[in-house]
VOGU-3710 file (C-alpha; in Angstrom, 3 decimals, decimal comma):
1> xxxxxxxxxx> -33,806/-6,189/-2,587  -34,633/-3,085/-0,795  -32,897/-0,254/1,411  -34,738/-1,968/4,074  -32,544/-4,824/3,725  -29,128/-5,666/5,471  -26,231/-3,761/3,982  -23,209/-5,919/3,037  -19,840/-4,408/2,603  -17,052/-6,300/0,942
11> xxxxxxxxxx> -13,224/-5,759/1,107  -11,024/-4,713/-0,058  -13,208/-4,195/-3,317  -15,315/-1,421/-1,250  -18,341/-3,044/-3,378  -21,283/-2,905/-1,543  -25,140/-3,731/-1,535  -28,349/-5,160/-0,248  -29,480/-8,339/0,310  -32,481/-10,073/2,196
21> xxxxxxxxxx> -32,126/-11,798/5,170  -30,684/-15,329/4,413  -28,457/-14,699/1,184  -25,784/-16,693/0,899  -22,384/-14,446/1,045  -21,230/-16,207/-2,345  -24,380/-14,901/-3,905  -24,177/-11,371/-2,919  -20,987/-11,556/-4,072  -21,442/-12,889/-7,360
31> xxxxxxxxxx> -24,266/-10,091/-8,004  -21,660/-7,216/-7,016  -19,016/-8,592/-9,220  -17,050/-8,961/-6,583  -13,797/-11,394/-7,293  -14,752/-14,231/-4,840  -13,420/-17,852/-5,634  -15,615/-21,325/-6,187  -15,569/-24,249/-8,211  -17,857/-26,667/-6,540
41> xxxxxxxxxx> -21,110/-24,398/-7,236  -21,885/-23,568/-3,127  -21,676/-26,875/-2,645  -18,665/-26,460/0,501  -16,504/-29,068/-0,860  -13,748/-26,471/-2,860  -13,297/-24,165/0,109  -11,877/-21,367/-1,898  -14,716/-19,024/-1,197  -13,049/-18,405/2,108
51> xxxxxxxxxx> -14,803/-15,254/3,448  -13,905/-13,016/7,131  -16,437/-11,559/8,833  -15,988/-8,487/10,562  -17,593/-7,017/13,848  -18,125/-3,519/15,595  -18,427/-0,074/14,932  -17,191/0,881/11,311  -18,070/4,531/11,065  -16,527/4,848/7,487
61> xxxxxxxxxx> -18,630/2,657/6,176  -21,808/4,044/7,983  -23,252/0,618/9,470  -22,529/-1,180/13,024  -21,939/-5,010/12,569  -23,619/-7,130/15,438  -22,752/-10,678/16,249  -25,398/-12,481/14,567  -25,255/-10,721/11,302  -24,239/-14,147/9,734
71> xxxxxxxxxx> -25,677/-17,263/9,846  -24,290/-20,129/12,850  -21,444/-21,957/12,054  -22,870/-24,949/10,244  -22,045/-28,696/9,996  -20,719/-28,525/6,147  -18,205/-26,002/7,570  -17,533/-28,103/10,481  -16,985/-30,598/8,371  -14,327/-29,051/6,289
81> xxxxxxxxxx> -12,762/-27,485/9,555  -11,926/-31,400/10,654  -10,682/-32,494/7,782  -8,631/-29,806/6,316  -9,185/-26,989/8,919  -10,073/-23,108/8,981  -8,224/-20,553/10,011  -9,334/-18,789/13,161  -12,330/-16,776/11,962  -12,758/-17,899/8,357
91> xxxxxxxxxx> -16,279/-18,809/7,250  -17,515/-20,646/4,277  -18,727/-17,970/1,476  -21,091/-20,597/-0,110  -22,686/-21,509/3,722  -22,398/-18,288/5,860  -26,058/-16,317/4,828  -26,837/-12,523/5,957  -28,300/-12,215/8,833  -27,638/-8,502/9,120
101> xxxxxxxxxx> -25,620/-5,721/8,502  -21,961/-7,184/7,751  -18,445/-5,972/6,529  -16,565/-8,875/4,965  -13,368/-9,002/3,637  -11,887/-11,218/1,117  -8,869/-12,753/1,344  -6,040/-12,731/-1,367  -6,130/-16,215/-1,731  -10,254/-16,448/-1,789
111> xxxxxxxxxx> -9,799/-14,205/-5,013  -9,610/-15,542/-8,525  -7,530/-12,090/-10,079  -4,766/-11,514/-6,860  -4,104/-8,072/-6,862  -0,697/-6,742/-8,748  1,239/-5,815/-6,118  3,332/-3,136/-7,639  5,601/-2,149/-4,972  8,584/-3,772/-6,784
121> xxxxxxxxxx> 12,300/-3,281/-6,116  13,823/-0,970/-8,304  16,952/-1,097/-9,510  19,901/0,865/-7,107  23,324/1,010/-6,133  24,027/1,122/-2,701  26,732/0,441/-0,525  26,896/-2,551/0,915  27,195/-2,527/4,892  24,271/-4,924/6,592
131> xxxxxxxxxx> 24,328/-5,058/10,183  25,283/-9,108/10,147  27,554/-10,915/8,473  29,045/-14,188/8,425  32,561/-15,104/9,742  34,475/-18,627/9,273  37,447/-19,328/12,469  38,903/-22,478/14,192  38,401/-22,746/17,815  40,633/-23,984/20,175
141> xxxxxxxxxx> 39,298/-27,627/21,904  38,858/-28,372/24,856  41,558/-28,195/27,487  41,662/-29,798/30,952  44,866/-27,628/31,934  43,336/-24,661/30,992  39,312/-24,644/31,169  36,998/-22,461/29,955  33,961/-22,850/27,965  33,055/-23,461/24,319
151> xxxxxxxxxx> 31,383/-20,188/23,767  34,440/-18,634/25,661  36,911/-20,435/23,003  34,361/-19,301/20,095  34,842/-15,240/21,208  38,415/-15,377/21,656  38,851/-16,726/18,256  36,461/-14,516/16,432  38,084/-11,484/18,153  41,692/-13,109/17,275
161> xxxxxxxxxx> 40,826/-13,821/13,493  38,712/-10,568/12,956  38,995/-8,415/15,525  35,538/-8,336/16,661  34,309/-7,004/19,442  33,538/-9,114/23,034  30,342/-10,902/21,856  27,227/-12,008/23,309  24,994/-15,099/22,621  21,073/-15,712/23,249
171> xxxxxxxxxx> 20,367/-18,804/25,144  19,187/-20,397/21,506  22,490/-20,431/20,305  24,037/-21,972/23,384  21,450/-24,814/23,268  23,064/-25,965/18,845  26,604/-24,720/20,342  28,324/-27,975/21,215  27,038/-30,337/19,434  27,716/-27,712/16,097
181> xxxxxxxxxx> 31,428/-27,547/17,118  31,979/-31,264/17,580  29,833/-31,863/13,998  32,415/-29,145/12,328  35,527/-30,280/14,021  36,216/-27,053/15,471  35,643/-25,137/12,666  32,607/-23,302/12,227  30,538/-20,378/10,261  29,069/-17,448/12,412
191> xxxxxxxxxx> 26,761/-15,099/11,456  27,149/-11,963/13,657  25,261/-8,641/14,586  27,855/-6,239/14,966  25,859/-4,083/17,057  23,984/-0,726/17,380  22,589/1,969/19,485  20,286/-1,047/21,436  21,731/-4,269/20,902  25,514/-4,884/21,757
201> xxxxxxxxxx> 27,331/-6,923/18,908  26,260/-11,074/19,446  26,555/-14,896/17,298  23,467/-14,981/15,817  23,875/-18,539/14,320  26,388/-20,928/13,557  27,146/-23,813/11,032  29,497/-26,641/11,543  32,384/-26,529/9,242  32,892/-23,675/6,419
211> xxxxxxxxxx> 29,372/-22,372/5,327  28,820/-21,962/1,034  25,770/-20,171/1,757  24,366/-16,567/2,536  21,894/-15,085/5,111  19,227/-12,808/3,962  17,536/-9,130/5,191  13,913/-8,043/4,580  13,192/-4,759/3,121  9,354/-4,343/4,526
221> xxxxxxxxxx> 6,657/-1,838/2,744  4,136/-1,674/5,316  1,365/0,419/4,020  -2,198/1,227/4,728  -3,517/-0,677/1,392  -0,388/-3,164/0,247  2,269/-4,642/2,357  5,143/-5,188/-0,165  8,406/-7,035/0,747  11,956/-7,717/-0,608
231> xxxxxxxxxx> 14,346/-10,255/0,465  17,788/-9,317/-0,238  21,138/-11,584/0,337  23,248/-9,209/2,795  27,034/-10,503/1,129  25,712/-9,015/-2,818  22,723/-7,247/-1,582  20,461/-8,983/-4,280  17,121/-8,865/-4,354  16,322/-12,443/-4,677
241> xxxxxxxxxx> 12,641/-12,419/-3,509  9,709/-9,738/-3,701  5,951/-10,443/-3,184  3,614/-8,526/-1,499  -0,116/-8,850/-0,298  -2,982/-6,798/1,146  -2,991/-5,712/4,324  -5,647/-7,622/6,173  -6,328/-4,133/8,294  -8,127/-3,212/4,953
251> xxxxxxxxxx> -11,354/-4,748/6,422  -11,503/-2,434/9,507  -11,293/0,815/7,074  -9,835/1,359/4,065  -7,887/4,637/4,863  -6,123/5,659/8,418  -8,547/7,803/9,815  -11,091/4,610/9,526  -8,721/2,253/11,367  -8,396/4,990/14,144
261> xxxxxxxxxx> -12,107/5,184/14,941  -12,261/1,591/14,970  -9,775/1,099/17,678  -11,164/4,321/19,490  -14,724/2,429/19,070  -14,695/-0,936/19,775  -12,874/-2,255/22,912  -10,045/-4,180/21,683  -9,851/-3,046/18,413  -6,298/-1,587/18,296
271> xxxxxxxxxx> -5,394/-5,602/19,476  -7,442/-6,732/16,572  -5,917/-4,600/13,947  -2,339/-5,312/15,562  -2,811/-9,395/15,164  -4,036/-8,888/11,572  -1,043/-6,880/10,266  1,323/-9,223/11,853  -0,676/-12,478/10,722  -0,600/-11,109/7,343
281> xxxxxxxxxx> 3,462/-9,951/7,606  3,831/-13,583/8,411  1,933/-15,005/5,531  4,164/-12,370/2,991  7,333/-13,821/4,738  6,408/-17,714/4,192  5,529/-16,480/0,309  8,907/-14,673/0,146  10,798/-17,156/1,432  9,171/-20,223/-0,956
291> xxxxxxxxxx> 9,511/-17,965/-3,961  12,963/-17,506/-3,398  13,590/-21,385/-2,082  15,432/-20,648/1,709  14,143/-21,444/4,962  13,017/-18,611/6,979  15,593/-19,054/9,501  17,921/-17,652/7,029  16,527/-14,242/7,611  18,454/-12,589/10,485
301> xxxxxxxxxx> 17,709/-9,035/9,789  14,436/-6,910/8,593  13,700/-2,976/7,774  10,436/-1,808/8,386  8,733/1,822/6,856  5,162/2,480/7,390  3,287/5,804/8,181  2,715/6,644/11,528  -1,059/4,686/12,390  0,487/1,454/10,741
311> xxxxxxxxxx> 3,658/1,978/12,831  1,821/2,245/15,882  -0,811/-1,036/14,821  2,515/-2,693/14,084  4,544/-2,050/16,944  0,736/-2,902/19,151  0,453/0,820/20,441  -3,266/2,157/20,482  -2,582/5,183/17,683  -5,681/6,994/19,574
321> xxxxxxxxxx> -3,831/9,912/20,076  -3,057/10,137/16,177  -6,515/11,080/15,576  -6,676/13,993/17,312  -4,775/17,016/17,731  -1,626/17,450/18,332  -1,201/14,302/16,409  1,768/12,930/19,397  3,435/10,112/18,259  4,254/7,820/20,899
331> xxxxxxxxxx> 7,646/7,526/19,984  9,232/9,543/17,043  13,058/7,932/16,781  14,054/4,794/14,973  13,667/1,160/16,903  15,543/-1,374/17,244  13,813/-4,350/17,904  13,966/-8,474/17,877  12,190/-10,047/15,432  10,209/-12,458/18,032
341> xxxxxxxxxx> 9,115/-9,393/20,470  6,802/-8,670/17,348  5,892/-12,374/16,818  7,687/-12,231/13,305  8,428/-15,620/12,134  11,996/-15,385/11,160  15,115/-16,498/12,737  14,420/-16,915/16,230  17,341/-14,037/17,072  16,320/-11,830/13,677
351> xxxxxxxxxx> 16,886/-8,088/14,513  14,374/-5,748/13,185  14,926/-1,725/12,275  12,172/0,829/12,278  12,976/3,561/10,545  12,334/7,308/12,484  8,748/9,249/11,756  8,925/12,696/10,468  5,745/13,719/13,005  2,311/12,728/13,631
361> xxxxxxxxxx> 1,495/11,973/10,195  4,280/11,695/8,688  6,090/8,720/8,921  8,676/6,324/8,202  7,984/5,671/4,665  8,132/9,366/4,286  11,767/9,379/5,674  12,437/5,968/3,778  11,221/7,953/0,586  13,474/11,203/2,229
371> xxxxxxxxxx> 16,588/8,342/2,694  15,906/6,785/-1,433  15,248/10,456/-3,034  17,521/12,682/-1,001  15,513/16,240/-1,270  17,969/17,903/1,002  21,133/16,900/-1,403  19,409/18,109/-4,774  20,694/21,377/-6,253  16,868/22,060/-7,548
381> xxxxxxxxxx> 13,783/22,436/-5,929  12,330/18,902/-6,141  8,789/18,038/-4,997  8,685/14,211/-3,964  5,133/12,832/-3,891  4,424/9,181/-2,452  0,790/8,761/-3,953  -1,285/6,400/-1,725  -4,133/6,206/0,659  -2,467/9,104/2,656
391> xxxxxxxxxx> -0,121/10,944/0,591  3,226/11,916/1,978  5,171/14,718/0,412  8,272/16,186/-0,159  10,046/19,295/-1,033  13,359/20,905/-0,915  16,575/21,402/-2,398  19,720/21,750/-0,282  18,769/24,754/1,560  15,681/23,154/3,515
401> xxxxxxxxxx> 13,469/20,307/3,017  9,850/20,840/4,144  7,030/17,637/4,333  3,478/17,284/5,169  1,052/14,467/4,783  -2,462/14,347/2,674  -5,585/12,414/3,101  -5,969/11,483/-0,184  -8,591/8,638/0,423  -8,424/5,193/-1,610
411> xxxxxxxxxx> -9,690/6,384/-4,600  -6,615/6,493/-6,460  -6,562/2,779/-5,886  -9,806/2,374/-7,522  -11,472/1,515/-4,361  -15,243/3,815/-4,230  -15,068/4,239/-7,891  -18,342/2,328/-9,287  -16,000/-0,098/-11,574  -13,163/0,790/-9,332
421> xxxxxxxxxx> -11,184/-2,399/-8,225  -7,658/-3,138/-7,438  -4,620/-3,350/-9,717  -5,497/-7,147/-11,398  -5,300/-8,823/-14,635  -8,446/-7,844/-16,644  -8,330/-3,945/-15,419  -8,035/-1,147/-16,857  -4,847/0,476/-16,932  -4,356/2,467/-19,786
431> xxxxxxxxxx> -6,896/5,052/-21,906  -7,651/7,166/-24,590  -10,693/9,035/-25,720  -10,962/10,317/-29,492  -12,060/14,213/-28,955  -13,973/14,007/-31,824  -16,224/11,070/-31,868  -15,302/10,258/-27,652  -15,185/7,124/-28,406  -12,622/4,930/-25,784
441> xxxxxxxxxx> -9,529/2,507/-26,580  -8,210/0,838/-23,622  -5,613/-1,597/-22,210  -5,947/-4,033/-19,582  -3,334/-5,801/-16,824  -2,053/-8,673/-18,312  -2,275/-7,821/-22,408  -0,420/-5,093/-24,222  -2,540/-4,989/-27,118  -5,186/-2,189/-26,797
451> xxxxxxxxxx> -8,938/-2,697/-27,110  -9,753/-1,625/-30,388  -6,620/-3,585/-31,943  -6,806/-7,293/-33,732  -6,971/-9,830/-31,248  -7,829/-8,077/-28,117  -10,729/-10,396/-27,138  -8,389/-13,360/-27,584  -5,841/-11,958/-25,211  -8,215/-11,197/-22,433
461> xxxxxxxxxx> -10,291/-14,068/-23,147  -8,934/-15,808/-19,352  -9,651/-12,921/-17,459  -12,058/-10,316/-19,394  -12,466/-6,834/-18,334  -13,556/-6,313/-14,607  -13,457/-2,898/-13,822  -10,826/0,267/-13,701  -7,916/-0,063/-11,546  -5,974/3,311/-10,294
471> xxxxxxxxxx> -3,917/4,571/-12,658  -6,504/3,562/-15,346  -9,266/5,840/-13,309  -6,725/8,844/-13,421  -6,292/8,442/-17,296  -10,158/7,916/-17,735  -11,177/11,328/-15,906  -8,295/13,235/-17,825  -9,064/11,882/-21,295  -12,835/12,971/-20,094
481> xxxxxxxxxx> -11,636/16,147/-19,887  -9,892/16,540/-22,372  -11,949/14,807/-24,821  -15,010/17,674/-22,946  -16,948/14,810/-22,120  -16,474/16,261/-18,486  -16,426/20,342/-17,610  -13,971/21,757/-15,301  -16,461/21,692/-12,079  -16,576/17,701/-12,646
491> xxxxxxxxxx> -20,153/17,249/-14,500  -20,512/14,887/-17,054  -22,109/16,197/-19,722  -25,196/15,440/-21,515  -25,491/13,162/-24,931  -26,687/16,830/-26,658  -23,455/18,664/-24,879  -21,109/16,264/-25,747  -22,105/14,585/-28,869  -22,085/10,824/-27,384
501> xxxxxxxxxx> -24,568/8,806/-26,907  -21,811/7,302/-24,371  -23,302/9,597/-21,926  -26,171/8,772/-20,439  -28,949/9,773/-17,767  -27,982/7,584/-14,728  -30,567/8,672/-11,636  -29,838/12,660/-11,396  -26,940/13,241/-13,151  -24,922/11,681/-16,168
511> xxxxxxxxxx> -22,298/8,775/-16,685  -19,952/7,672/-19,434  -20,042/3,947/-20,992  -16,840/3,110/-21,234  -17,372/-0,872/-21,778  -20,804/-1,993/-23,073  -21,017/-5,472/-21,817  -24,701/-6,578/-20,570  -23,576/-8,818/-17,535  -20,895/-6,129/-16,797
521> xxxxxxxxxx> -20,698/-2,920/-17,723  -18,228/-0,743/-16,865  -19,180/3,022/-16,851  -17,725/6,236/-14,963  -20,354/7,984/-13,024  -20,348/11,461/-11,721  -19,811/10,208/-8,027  -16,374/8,570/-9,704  -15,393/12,452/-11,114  -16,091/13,347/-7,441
531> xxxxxxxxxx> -14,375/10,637/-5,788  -11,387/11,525/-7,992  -11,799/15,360/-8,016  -11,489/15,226/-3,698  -8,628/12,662/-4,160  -6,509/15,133/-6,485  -7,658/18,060/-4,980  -5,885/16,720/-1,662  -2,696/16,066/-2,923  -2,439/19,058/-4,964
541> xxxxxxxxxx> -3,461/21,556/-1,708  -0,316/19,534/-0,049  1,931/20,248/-2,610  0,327/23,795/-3,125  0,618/24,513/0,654  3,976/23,456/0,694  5,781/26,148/-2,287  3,732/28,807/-0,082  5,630/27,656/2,821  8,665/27,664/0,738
551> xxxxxxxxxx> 8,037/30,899/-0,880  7,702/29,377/-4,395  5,131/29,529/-7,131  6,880/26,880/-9,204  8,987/23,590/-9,099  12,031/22,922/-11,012  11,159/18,603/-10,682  8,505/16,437/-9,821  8,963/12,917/-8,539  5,984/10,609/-8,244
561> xxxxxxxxxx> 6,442/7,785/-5,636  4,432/4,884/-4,298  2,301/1,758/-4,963  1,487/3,030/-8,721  3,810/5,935/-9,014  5,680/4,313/-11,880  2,225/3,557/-13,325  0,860/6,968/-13,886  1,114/9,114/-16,737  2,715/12,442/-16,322
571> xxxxxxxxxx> 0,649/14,038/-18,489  -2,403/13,061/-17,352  -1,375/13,484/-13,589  -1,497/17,003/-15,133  -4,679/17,559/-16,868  -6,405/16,269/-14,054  -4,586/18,388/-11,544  -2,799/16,244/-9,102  0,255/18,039/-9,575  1,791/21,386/-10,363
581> xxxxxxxxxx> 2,626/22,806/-13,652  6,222/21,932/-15,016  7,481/20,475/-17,733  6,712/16,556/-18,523  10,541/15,687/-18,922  11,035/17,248/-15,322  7,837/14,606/-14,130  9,724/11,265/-13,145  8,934/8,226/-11,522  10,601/6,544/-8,556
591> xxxxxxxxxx> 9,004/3,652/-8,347  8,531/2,334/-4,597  10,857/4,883/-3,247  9,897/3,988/-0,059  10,383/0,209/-0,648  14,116/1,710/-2,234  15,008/3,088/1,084  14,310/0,384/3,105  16,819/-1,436/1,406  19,544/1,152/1,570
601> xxxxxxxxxx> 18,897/1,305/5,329  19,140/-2,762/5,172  22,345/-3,097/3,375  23,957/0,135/5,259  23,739/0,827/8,672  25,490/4,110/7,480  22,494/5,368/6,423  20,362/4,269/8,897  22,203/7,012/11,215  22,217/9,322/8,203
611> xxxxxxxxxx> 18,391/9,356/7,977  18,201/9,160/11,527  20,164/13,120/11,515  18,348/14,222/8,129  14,824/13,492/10,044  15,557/16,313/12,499  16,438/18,785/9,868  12,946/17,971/8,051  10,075/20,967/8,796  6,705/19,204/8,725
621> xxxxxxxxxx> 3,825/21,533/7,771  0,595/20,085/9,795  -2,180/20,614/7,046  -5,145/20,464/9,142  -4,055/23,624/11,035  -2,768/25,839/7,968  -5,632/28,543/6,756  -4,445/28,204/3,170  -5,232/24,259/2,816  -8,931/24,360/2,171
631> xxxxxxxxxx> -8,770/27,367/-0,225  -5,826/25,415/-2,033  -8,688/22,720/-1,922  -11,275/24,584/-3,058  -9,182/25,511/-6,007  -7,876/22,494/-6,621  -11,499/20,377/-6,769  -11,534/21,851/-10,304  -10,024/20,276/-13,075  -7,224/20,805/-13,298
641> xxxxxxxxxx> -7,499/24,176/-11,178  -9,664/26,997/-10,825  -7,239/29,588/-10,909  -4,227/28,286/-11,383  -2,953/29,129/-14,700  -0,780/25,490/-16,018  0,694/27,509/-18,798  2,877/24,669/-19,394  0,573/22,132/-20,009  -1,895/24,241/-22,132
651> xxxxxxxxxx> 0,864/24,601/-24,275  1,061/20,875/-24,614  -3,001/20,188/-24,598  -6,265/21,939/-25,313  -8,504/21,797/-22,817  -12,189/22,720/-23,607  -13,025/25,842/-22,245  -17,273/24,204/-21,290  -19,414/24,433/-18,398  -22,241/22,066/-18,508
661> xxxxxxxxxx> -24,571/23,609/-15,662  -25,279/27,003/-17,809  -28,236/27,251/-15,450  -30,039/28,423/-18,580  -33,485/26,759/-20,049  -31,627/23,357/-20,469  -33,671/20,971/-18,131  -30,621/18,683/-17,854  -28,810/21,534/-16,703  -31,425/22,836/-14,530
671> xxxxxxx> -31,727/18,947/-12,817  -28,261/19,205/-11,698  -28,038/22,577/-10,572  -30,472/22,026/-8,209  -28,454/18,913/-7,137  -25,098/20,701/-6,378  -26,967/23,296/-4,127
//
């Protein structure tokens, strides 16, 4: 393998390589450890190594894929298409070979460790008020004295029994009408939208006789990396269902900014991205809906947050003029929506709620997370930070609340870290490093017992170790810092500097062994500190920019939000700089607060016009404009700061006071001095 050689990108790992002309896709993967099903040895009889090629311009990833960069379409996989079929633009893993440059994403259910989806529903009480709900009344029959029609009969005695409204039905419902009055005697079960600022109130559905059962809502996390879902029964508001699964726009970029130049270069790429997000929507929906044993005609109503390039891919609105300045949104206000206009396979007359963006960047999850944490009702300053691909933050007390967005970057999924992979059984979530002899203990997804503890290898003996998801990378880089493995400008030292022979000459600079295993080693490289040091650095000049705004040089409360909010360690968040200084008790999670106020805006219309109001009140500070950003940036690429102080956290740790590139008559030294200029 050479340079020379086509370059073949996988997804949503970010693993990449090259290959010569006429490698099987299975085989690449397999040498890149990347998580790519197959039982039948490449024979194309299993089919799990179910692969997606991708074509055009992908200028995040550097390369232009040309038809022809795979192999034709052969007769094993025409084969298995005509007996058990494909879907539309599948290949065969084991039978597709490079042909050229290619980006190829791999599918959640091509994967033998599915991704921990840990958007899950936290616990909340909310008032219960869902937009439909189901009414039981006896309707008049038939008379030939006095005529008038069925649906007639059905309006007059909902409005008699329960003072509805006048009603309106879709031409679905009239077609089940009669015979479903005859089958129930006259007595039947409506479910009913009572309305809102676009749809008058209208019979959604009805059962013959007096229905025992329920009709669910969808509280829908649609985010750049994860699309998360809850299913919730709109009489209790129970969460009976949650699942969640990549978003298939991963393959097109792994952070906004990518997904934007794709659509602005390749013709039809905003269509593209558009039918993926909704294809994969549908495929959460038919998981929610087995997992919690209903038909998906049950589900009448559905809340969607996103950020604003997802709402706009969503909604199929080219967000070309969300990546440039000024950042217009082409609408800013909530939606109201049917389910079908957006090809959302639910009941046929399903409503569906978008929640209102902020501004041009920040979006609906940010007022979702606004709507769960309520910044403008705390007595305290509270900064609210929804950690993802683009960070969204919050803060604000009663007085004002102030938000701006962050480009962050996937690292802090794991994705461009060199044993980076997604949160999965066999990764690592949890670490320590003894400051003394550095050595590393660790835990994995899926065991509790840590690595240097009796009976480790049995636990993880199914899945093994397989790289360093998220929250594990954060721990890793703080525990290197603390343990001065790693300096405050983000070198790794060498074996002489910091008495390991962990660390280790790797090309120019230095990386740290943090799993010694000879098919698979698992290290952290000084690209990884830098990866992570850009990542941190971003959300910290957010947060930074925003107590300038405010007038603030401290915080009374953090709250971390998001996909692995819960998941990271306060302290650590700390050492490595992501947030400001405060006190660890004051550093809380919130869980999927986004996720949290979907579902108060699907069980209470009330607060769907309450968010609605506290949106306008919201100042958003546009980052890319403000001065102040890249010297909070600058700062911030140190760890944990350049010249902010922390007095509260070195009063809880010692950090090593070392700089690794002395510049002095150490060659080592010398090697990578010349590299950072």
């Amino acid at each position: 393998m050479s340079d020379k050689d086509p370059l073949v990108i996988f997804t949503p790992s970010g693993k990449r390589g090259h290959f010569p002309v006429g490698t099987p896709v299975l085989t690449a993967a397999r040498q890149l450890g990347v998580d790519l099903d197959s039982v039948c040895g490449g024979r194309g009889i299993c089919s799990k190594c179910q692969i997606t090629p991708s074509y055009g311009e992908f200028p995040k990833h550097g390369v232009t894929v040309k038809n022809g960069a795979l192999s034709d379409w052969n007769s094993v996989e025409q084969r298995y298409d005509d007996k058990r079929g494909l879907a539309k633009g599948r290949r065969l893993g084991c039978q597709a070979q490079v042909q050229g440059d290619i980006v190829i994403d791999v599918p959640e259910s091509s994967q033998v460790h599915r991704q921990v989806v840990r958007k899950r529903a936290e616990a909340r009480d909310i008032t219960l008020n869902p937009s439909t709900k189901l009414f039981y009344v006896e309707v008049e029959q038939p008379d030939m004295h006095e005529p008038s029609g069925d649906l007639e009969r059905l309006i007059k005695a909902l409005r008699h029994d329960w003072d509805l409204p006048e009603l309106e039905a879709d031409l679905g419902l009239l077609k089940t009408l009669q015979p479903t009055l005859r089958k129930g005697e006259w007595k039947v079960t409506c479910a009913v939208h009572l309305g809102d600022a676009m749809f008058g109130p209208r019979i959604m559905h009805i059962w013959p006789g007096f229905y025992e059962g329920t009709v669910y809502g969808l509280a829908v996390d649609l985010g750049s990396t994860t699309i998360a879902g809850h299913l919730c029964d709109l009489a209790t508001g129970e969460v009976v269902a949650s699942s969640g699964i990549m978003n298939p726009q991963i393959r097109f970029g792994e952070d906004l900014m990518s997904r934007v130049s794709y659509s602005m270069m390749n013709p039809g790429g905003a269509e593209e991205m558009t039918q993926a997000v909704r294809e994969g929507m549908n495929a959460l929906f038919v998981n929610i809906a087995s997992e919690a044993g209903i038909d998906s005609n049950l589900i009448v109503d559905a809340v969607f947050v996103c950020n604003p390039v997802m709402h706009h891919l969503f909604l199929g609105i080219d967000p070309f003029e969300l990546g440039q300045a000024p950042f217009a949104l082409a609408t800013s206000e909530s939606l109201s929506l049917r389910g079908m206009e957006l090809g959302l396979n639910l009941h046929p007359a399903a409503r569906v709620y978008l929640l209102p963006c902020i501004a041009g960047h920040v979006g609906a999850d940010a007022a979702a997370v606004a709507l769960s944490e309520a910044p403008d009702k705390s007595e305290d300053l509270v900064l609210v930070v929804d950690v993802g691909t683009n960070a969204e933050i919050l803060l604000g007390n009663k007085n004002k609340v102030l938000a701006c967005s962050s480009p962050t970057g996937p690292a802090f999924e794991g994705a461009q870290i060199s044993s980076g992979q997604r949160a999965a059984p066999g990764a690592i979530e949890r670490v320590e490093i003894d400051p003394v002899t550095k050595e590393p203990r660790f835990r994995v997804i899926g065991s509790d017992v840590w690595s240097d503890e009796d009976g480790f290898d049995e636990v993880i003996a199914s899945t093994g170790i397989t790289g360093i998801c998220g929250s594990g990378i954060i721990e890793m880089v703080a525990e290197m810092r603390l343990a001065g493995i790693v300096d405050g400008p983000g070198l790794i030292g060498s074996p002489e500097q910091t008495g390991t022979s962990r660390c280790f000459m790797d090309g120019r600079t230095y990386s740290y062994m943090v799993y010694d295993d000879p098919e698979r080693p698992i290290t952290v490289t000084n690209r990884d500190i830098r990866e992570i040091q850009m990542a941190k650095a971003a959300l910290y000049s957010g947060a930074r920019l925003l107590m300038d705004k405010f007038g603030v040089d401290k915080v009374d409360r953090v709250v971390l939000a998001g996909a692995f909010g819960a998941h990271i360690s306060p302290k650590h968040a700390m050492v490595l700089g992501m947030i400001p200084d405060a006190p660890l008790d004051k550093v809380t999670s919130a869980g999927n607060a986004a996720g949290t106020g979907a579902r108060i805006a699907l069980l209470n219309t009330d607060a769907r016009r309450e968010i609605e109001e506290t949106v306008h009140s919201i100042h958003k500070i546009e980052t890319a404009i403000e001065p102040r950003f890249q010297e909070h940036f600058v700062n911030a690429s140190n760890i944990p700061n350049a010249v902010e102080p922390f007095p509260i956290l070195n009063s809880i740790v010692t950090i090593p006071q070392i700089t690794f590139n002395t510049g002095g008559g150490d060659k080592d030294g010398g090697r990578r001095r010349r590299r950072r200029s």
